[in-house]
ROTIVO-289659 format. One record per residue (C-alpha): residue number from 1; chain; x, y, z. Coordinates in steps of 0.001 Angstrom, whole numbers. Example, Ala and Ser with C-alpha at 12.3 -4.5 7.8 and 13.67 -1.06 7.14 Angstrom:
2
ATOM   num   chaine         x         y         z
ATOM     1        A     12300     -4500      7800
ATOM     2        A     13670     -1060      7140
***
This chain:
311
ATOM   num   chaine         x         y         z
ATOM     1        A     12387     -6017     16355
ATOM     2        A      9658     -3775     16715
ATOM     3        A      6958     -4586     18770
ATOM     4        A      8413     -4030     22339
ATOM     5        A      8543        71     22170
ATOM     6        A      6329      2522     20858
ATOM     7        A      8403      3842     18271
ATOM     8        A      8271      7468     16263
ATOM     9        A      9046      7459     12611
ATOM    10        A      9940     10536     10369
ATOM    11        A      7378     12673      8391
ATOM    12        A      7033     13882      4868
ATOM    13        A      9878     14201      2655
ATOM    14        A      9157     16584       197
ATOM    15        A      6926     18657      1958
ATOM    16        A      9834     19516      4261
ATOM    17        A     12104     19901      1594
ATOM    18        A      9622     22595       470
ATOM    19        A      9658     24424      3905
ATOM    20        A     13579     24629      2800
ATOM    21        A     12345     26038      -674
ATOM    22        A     12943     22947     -2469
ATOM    23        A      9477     22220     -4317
ATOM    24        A      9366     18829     -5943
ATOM    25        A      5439     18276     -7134
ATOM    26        A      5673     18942    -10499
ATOM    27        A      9273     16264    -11203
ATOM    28        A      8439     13547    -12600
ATOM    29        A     11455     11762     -9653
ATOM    30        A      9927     14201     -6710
ATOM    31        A     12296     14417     -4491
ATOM    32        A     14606     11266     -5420
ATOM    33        A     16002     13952     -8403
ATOM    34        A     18050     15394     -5630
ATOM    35        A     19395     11682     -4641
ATOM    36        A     21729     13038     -7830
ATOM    37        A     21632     16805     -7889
ATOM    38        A     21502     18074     -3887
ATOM    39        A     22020     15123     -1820
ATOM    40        A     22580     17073      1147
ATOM    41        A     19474     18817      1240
ATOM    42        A     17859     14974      1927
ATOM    43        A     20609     14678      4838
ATOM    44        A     19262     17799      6472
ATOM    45        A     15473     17169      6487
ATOM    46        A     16717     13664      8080
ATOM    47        A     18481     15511     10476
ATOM    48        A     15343     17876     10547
ATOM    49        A     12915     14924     12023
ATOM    50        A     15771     13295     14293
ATOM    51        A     16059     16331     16281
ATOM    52        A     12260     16475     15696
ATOM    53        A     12274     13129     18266
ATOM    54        A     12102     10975     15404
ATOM    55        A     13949      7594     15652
ATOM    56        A     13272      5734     12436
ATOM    57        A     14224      7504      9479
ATOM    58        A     12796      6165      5851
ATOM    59        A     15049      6651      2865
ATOM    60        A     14709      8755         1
ATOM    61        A     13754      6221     -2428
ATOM    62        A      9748      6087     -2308
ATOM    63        A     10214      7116     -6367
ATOM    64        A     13877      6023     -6767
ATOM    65        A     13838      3365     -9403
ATOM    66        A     16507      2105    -11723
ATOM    67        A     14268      2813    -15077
ATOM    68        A     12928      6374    -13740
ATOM    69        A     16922      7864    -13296
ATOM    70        A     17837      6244    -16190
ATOM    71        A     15106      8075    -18132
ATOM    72        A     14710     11348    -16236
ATOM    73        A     18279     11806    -15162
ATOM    74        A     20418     10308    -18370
ATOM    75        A     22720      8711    -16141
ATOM    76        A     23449      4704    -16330
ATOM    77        A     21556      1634    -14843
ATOM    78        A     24914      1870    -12945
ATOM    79        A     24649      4911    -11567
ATOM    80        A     21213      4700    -10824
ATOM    81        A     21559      1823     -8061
ATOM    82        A     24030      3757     -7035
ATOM    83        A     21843      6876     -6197
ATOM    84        A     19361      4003     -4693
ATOM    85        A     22201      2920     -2372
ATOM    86        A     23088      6774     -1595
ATOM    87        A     19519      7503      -470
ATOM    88        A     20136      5055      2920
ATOM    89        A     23310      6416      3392
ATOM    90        A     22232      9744      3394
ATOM    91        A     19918      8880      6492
ATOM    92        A     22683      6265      8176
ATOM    93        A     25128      9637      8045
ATOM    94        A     22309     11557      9743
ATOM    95        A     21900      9067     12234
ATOM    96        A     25161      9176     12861
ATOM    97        A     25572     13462     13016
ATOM    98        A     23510     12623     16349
ATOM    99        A     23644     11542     19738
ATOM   100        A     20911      8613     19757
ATOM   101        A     22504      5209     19542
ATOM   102        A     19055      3324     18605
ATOM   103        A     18115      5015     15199
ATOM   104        A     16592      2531     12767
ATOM   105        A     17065      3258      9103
ATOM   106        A     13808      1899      6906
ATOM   107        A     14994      1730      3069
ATOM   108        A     11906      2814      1786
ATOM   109        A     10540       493     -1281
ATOM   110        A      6958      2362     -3257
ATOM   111        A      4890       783     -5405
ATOM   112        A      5687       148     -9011
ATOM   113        A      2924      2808     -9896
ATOM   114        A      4927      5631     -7579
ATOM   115        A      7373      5300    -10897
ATOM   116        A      5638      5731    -13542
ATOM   117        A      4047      9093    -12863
ATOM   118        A       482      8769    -13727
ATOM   119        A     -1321      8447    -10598
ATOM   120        A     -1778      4846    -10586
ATOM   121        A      -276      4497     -7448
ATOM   122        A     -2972      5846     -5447
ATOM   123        A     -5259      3003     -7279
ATOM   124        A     -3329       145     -7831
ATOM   125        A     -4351       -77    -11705
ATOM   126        A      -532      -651    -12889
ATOM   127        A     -1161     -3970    -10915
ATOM   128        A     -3796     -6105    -12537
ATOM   129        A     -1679     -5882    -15566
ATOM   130        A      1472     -7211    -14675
ATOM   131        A      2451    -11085    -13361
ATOM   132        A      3955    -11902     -9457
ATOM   133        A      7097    -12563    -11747
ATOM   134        A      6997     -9044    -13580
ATOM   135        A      6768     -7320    -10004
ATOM   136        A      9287     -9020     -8349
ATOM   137        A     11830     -8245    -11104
ATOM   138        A     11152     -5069    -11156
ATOM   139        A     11585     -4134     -7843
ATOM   140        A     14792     -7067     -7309
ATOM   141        A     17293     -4502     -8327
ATOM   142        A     16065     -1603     -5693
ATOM   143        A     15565     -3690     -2713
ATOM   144        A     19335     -5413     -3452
ATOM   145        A     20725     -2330     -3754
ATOM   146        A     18840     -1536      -535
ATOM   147        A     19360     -4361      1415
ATOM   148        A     23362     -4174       114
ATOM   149        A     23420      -954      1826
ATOM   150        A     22696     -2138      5340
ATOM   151        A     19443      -537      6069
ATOM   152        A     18117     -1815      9557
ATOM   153        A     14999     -2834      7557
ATOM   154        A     12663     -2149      4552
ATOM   155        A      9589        85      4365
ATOM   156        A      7124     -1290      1957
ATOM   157        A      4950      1277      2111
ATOM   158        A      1936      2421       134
ATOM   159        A      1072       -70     -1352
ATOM   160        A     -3171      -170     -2803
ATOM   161        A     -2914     -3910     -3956
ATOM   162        A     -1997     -7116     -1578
ATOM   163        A     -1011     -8378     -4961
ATOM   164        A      2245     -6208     -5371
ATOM   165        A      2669     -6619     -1196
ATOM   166        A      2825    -10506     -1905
ATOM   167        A      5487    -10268     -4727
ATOM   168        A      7468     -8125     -2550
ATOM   169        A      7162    -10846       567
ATOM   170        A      8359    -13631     -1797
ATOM   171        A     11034    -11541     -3440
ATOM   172        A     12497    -10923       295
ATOM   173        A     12888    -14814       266
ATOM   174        A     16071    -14187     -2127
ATOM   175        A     17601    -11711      1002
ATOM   176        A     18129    -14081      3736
ATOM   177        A     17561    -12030      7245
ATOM   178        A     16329     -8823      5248
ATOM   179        A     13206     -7432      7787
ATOM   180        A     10613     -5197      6272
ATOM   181        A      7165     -3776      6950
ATOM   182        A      4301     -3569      4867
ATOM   183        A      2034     -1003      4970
ATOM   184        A     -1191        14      2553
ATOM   185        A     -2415      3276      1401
ATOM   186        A     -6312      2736      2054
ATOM   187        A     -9703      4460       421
ATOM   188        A    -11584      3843      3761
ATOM   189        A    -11882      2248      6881
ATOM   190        A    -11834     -1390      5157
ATOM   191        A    -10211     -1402      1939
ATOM   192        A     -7119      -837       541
ATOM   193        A     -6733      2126     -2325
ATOM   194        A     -6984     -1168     -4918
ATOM   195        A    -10394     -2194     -3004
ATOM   196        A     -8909     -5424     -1107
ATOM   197        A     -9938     -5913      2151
ATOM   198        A     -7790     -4693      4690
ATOM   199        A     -8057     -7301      6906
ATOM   200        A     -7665    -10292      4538
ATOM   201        A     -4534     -8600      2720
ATOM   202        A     -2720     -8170      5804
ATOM   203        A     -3575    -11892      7144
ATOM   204        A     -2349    -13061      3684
ATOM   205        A       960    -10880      4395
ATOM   206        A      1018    -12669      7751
ATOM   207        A      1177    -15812      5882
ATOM   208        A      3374    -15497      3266
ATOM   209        A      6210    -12949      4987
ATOM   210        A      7656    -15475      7180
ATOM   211        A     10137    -14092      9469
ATOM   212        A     10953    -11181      7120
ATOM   213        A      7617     -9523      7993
ATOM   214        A      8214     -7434     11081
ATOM   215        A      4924     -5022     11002
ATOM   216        A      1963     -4459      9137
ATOM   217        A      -419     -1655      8721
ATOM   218        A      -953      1383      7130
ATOM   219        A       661      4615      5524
ATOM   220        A      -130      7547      3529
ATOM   221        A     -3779      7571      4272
ATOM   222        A     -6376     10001      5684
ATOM   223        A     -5479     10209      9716
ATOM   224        A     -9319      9277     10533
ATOM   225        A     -8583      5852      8519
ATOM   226        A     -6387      4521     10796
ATOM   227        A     -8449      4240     14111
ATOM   228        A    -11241      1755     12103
ATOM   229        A     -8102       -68      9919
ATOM   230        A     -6566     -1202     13559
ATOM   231        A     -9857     -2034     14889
ATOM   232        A    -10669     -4200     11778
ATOM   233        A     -7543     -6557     12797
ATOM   234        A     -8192     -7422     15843
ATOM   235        A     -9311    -10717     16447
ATOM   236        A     -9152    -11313     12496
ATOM   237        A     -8172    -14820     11695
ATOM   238        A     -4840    -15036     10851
ATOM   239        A     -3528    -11941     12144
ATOM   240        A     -1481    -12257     14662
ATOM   241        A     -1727     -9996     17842
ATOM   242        A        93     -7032     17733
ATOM   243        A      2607     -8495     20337
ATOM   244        A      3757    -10645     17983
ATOM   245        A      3041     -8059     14564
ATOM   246        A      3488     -4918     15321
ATOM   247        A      1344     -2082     13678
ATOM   248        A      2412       286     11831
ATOM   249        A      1196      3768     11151
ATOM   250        A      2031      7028      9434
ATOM   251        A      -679      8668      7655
ATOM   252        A     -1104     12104      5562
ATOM   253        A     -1605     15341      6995
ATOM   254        A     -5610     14744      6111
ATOM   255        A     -5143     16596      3043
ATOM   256        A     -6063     15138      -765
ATOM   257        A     -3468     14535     -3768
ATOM   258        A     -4917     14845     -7053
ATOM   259        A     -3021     13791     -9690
ATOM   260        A     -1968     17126    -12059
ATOM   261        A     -3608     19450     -9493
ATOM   262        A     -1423     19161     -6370
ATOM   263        A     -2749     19052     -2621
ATOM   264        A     -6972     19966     -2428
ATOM   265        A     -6991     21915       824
ATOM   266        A     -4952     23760      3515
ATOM   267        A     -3237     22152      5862
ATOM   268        A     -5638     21348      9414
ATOM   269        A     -3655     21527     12632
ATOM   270        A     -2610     18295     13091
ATOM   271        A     -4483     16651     16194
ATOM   272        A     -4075     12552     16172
ATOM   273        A     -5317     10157     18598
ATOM   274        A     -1693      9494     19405
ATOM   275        A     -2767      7190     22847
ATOM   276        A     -5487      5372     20696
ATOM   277        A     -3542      3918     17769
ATOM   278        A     -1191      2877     20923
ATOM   279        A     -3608      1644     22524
ATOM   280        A     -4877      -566     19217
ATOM   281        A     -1923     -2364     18793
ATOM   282        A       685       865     17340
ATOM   283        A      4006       328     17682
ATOM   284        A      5556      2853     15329
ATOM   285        A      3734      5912     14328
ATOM   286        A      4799      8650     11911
ATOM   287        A      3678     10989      9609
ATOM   288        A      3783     10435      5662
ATOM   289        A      2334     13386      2938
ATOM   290        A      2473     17013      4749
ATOM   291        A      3717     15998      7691
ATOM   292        A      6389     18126      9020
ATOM   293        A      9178     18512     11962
ATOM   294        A      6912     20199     13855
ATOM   295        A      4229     17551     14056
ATOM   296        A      6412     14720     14709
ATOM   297        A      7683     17187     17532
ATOM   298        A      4059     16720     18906
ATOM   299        A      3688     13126     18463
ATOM   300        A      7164     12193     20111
ATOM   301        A      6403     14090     23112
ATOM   302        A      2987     11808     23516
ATOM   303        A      4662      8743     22754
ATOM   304        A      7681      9870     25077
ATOM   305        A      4465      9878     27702
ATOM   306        A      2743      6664     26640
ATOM   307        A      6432      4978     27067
ATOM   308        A      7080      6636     30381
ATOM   309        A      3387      5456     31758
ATOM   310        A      4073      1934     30687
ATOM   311        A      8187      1674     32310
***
C-alpha cells in the first residue's frame, strides 16, 4: 500500500489552525472541540497542506474520544462518534475540493493518555495501569467509527508504550481489511517515550499486526531522532525490510511541549535530511507538532526530486 512511493503526509494541526487565529493549547479537546463548533476551519487547514504538496491527510481525531466530548462538550455518546466519523470526512471532502486523484486519508487514532489531559501521553504512565482488554475497549468505539467512515487507513500514531501499540494491532483483528500504521513518539535515538526499545517494539508490531500493519516508525519526536531510530532497524531481527514495511516518519518542529507551560523555544527553520530518511528505508514523511504549510511545501518539493531521480 505504501512502500512503492515516497509519500508526503500533512503537518501540524493545531499549530496551523493558530496561523488562522484559532489557538487550541489551553482546551482540554485541542483542536477536536472544533470537530463540533467550526468544522470548517479543520477542512481548510486540510486543504491548507494538500495544496502544500501533501498527499496523505490525517484526521482530526488525535484527542477525539467518545468519553472526552461527552464530558467537555455535553453532547451524547451518540453524537460524539458522530463528531469522530465527521473528522475523516472533513479531510475525504478536502480531498475531494482538489485535483489529485491519489489522496490517502489516515483516520488518526492517539494514545489513551492524549485524552485524559495530564501529560501522560508523552510518558506512557496511563499504560502500566490498565489491562490489553481495558485498551482495546476503549479505543473499539473510535477506530469503528473510523474504520465505518472509509478512511484509506489508520494512523496510530504517538504512541510511548508497545503495550497500547499491541492492543491496538489485536483490536484491528475485529476490522477485517482495516490497514493502519504505527508509529512511536520516542525520548531518544533507542527508546520509545515509555522507555521500550525501539527496535524490539516495532519487531513485536511486525509480529502481531498481520496484514493490517502497513508501516512502522515514528511520529511526533525531535527531527534529529529519526535518522538513529531508522538506523536501529535495519538488519534487526524480525523487522522486515522496508520493502516489505514501510517507514514512517513525521516528527515535531524540534521544539519541546511541557505540559501546563506550552512550547519551550522558538521555532528553528526547519532543515531535515529529507534524502536520508529516504534513503533509510522512508516511505512517507510528514511533519507532526509545529509543522506548517510552508514546511511541507519544502519537503514535497525534495521528495518530488527523490521520486523523479528514482522513475
Amino acid at each position: 500500500m505504501l512502500a512503492h512511493k515516497l509519500r508526503v503526509c500533512d503537518g501540524g494541526m493545531g499549530s496551523t489552525l493558530a496561523l488562522h487565529g484559532l489557538s487550541m493549547e489551553t482546551d482540554p479537546l485541542w483542536s477536536a472541540r472544533l470537530l463540533h463548533s467550526n468544522p470548517s476551519a479543520i477542512q481548510r487547514v486540510h486543504s491548507d497542506f494538500l495544496d502544500a504538496g501533501a498527499e496523505i491527510l490525517v484526521s482530526n481525531s488525535y484527542q477525539a474520544s467518545v468519553e472526552g466530548f461527552v464530558r467537555h462538550l455535553g453532547v451524547s455518546s451518540e453524537e460524539a462518534l458522530a463528531l469522530i466519523g465527521n473528522s475523516v470526512r472533513l479531510a475525504q471532502n478536502a480531498a475531494q475540493n482538489t485535483n489529485k486523484t491519489d489522496i490517502l486519508v489516515a483516520g488518526s487514532v492517539g494514545p489513551y493518555g492524549a485524552c485524559q489531559n495530564d501529560g501522560s501521553e508523552y510518558t506512557g504512565a496511563h499504560v502500566s495501569g490498565m489491562t490489553d482488554e481495558q485498551l482495546m475497549d476503549w479505543h473499539r468505539p473510535r477506530v469503528k467509527q473510523i474504520v465505518q467512515s472509509g478512511a484509506s487507513l489508520l494512523a496510530v500514531e504517538t504512541l510511548p508504550a508497545v503495550k497500547e501499540a499491541l492492543a491496538v494491532l489485536r483490536l484491528l483483528r475485529e476490522f477485517p481489511g482495516t490497514k493502519a500504521w504505527i508509529t512511536f513518539s520516542c525520548k531518544d535515538g533507542k527508546h520509545t517515550n515509555a522507555g521500550n526499545d525501539f527496535g524490539s517494539a516495532v519487531q513485536r508490531c511486525c509480529s502481531v499486526g498481520g496484514d493490517a500493519l502497513v508501516g512502522v516508525g515514528v511520529n511526533c519526536s525531535c527531527p534529529s531522532l529519526v535518522l538513529p531510530l531508522l538506523e536501529s532497524l535495519d538488519g534487526h531481527p524480525g523487522v522486515p525490510p522496508p520493502d516489505i514495511m514501510p517507514r514512517i516518519v513525521y516528527p515535531n518542529s524540534g521544539e519541546i511541549w511541557v505540559a501546563g507551560k506550552g512550547w519551550t523555544s522558538n521555532p528553528a527553520p526547519l532543515e531535515w535530511p529529507v534524502e536520508e530518511w529516504a534513503r533509510r528505508g522512508a516511505r512517507v514523511i510528514g511533519g507532526c507538532c509545529r509543522v506548517a504549510p510552508s514546511d511541507i511545501k519544502t519537503i514535497a518539493q525534495t521528495v518530488a526530486k527523490i521520486n523523479l531521480k528514482n522513475l
